[in-house]
C-alpha positions as semicolon CSV with decimal commas, in nm:
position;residue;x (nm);y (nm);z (nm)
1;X;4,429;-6,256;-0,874
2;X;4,741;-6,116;-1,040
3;X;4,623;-6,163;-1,358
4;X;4,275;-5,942;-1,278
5;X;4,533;-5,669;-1,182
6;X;4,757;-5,677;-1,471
7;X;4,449;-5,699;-1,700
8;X;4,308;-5,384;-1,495
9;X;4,629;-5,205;-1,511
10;X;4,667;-5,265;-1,890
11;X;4,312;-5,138;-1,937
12;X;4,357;-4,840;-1,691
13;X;4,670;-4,767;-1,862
14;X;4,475;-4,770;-2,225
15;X;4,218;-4,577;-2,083
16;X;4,440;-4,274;-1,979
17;X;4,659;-4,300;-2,298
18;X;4,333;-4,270;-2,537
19;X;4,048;-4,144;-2,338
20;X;4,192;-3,729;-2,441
21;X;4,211;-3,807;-2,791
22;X;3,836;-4,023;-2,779
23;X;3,710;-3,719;-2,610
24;X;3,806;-3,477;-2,835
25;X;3,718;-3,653;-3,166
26;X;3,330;-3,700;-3,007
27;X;3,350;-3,371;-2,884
28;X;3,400;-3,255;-3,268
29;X;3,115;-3,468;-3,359
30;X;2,874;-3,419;-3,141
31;X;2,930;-3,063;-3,047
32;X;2,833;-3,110;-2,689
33;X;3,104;-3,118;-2,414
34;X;2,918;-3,374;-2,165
35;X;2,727;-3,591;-2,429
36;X;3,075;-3,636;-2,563
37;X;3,182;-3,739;-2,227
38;X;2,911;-3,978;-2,215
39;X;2,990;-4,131;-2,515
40;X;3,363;-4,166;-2,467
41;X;3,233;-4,395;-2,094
42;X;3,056;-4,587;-2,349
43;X;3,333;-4,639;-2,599
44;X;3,554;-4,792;-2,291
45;X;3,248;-4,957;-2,198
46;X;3,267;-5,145;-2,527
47;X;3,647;-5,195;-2,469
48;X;3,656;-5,349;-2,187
49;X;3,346;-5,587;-2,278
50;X;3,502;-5,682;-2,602
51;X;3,809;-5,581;-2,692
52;X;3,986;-5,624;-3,040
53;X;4,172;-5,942;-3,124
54;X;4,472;-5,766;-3,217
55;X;4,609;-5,516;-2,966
56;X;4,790;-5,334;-3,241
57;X;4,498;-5,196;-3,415
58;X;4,403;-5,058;-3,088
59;X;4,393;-4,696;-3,214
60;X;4,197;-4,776;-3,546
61;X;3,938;-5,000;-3,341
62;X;3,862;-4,709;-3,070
63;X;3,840;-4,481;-3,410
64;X;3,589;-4,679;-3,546
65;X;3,357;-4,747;-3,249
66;X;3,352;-4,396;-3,120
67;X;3,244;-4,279;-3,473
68;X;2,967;-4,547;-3,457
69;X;2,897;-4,445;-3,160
70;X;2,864;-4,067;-3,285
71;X;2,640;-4,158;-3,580
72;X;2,442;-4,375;-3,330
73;X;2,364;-4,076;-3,108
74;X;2,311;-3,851;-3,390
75;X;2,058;-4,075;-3,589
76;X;1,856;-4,124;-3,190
77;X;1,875;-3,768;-3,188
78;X;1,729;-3,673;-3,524
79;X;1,471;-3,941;-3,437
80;X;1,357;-3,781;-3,125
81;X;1,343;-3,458;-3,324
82;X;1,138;-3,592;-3,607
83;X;0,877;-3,803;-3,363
84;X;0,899;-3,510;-3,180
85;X;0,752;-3,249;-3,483
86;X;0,558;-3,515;-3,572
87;X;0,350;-3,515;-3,243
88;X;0,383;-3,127;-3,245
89;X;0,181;-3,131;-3,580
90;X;-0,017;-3,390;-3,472
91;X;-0,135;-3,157;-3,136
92;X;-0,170;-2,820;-3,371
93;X;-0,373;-3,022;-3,617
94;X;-0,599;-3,126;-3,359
95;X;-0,645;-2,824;-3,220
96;X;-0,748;-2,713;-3,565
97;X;-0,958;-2,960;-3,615
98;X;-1,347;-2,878;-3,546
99;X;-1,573;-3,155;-3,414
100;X;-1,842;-3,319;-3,586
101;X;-2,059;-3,112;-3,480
102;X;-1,909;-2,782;-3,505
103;X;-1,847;-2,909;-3,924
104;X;-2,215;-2,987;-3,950
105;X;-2,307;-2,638;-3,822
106;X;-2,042;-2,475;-4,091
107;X;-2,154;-2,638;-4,343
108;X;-2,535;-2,577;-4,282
109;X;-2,431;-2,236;-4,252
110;X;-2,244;-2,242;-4,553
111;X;-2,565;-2,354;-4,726
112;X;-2,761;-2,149;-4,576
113;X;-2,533;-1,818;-4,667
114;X;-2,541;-1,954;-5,012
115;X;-2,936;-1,950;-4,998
116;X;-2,972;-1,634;-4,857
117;X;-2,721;-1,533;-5,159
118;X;-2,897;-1,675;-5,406
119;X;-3,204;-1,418;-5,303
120;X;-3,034;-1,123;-5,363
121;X;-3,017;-0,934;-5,686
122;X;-2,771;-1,021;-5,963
123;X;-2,517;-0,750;-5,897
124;X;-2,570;-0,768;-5,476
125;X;-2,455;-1,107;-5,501
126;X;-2,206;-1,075;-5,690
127;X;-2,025;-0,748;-5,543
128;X;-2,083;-0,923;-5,234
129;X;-1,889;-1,246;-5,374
130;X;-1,586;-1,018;-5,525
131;X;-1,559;-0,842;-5,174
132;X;-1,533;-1,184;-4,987
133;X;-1,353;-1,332;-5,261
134;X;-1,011;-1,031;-5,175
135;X;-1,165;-0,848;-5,476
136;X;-1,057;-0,416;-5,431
137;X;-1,347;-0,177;-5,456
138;X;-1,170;-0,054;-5,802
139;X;-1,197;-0,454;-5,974
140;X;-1,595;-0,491;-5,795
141;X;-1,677;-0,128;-5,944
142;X;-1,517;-0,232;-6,312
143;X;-1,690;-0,605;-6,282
144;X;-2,025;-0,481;-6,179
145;X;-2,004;-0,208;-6,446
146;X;-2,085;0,100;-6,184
147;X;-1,847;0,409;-6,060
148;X;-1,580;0,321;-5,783
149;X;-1,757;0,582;-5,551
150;X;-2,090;0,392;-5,523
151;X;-1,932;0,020;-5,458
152;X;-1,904;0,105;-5,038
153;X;-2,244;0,180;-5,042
154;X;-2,362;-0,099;-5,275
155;X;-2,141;-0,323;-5,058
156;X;-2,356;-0,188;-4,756
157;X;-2,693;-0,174;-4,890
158;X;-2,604;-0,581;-5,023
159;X;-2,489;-0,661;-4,662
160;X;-2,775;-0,510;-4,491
161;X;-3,007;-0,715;-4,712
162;X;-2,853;-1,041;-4,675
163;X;-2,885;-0,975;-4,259
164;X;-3,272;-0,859;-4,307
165;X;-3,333;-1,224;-4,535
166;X;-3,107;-1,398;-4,259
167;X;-3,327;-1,238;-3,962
168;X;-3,644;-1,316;-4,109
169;X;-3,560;-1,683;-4,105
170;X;-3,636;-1,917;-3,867
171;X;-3,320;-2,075;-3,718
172;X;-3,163;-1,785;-3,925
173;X;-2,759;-1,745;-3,899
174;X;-2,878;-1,458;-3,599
175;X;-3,031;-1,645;-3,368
């Protein structure tokens, strides 16, 4: 029994001679007051389960566990962040995502718009192309080959066209 004593007095004495400086150096490493705290139990932790051979490297064995224990929490930690973006993309890409469905209705849209396009005069098409395309009225009026003035209403009269094809078709983008 005395010898459970004198080994828990040795290692309570250990504890309170190093535990401040422990502390301190996680504290610089980690940046976080308690976590450091935390981390310093489990450096003593280790100590008492297996200490060094050698008592007189002491100082240089706590050194080198608390800084694996540092880079230990630090690597978890950027883990946790990077599974954690991961499934944060994951979510906003599936959000994004459109169902089957929905993509089989763009498209036939698409295909359909692209029809309906392909109706219209030459130069409604294609001022209606520019316009969707981020084209200004000044680049539509100098592709087309007319005055700046009359694209809005070319642009207009081309819209209103492509609705009257699209409403006189059955299943038309409308209905």
């Amino acid at each position: 029994m005395d010898h459970l004593n004198t080994e828990s007095d040795t290692f309570q004495a250990i504890f309170l001679q190093y535990y401040p400086g422990v502390r301190r150096k996680l504290i610089a490493m980690v940046k976080d007051e308690a976590t450091a705290e935390d981390l310093a139990q489990e450096v003593f932790l280790r100590l008492y389960r297996n200490p060094p051979d050698d008592p007189n490297v002491l100082g240089a064995w706590l050194h080198r566990v608390l800084t694996r224990i540092a880079y230990d929490h630090t690597d978890r930690l950027v883990r946790q962040r990077k599974l954690q973006e991961k499934q944060e993309h994951y979510f906003d890409r599936e959000q994004t995502w459109e169902s089957g469905e929905a993509a089989v209705v763009r498209s036939e849209d698409q295909e359909e718009v692209k029809q309906l396009l392909d109706e219209l005069p030459e130069r409604d098409r294609q001022a209606l192309m520019l316009r969707y395309s981020g084209y200004s009225y000044a680049e539509i009026a100098e592709e087309i080959k007319v005055g700046a003035p009359r694209v809005g209403s070319l642009l207009n009269r081309a819209a209103e066209k492509l609705k009257k094809r699209a409403a006189g078709r059955p299943n038309g983008l409308n209905s």
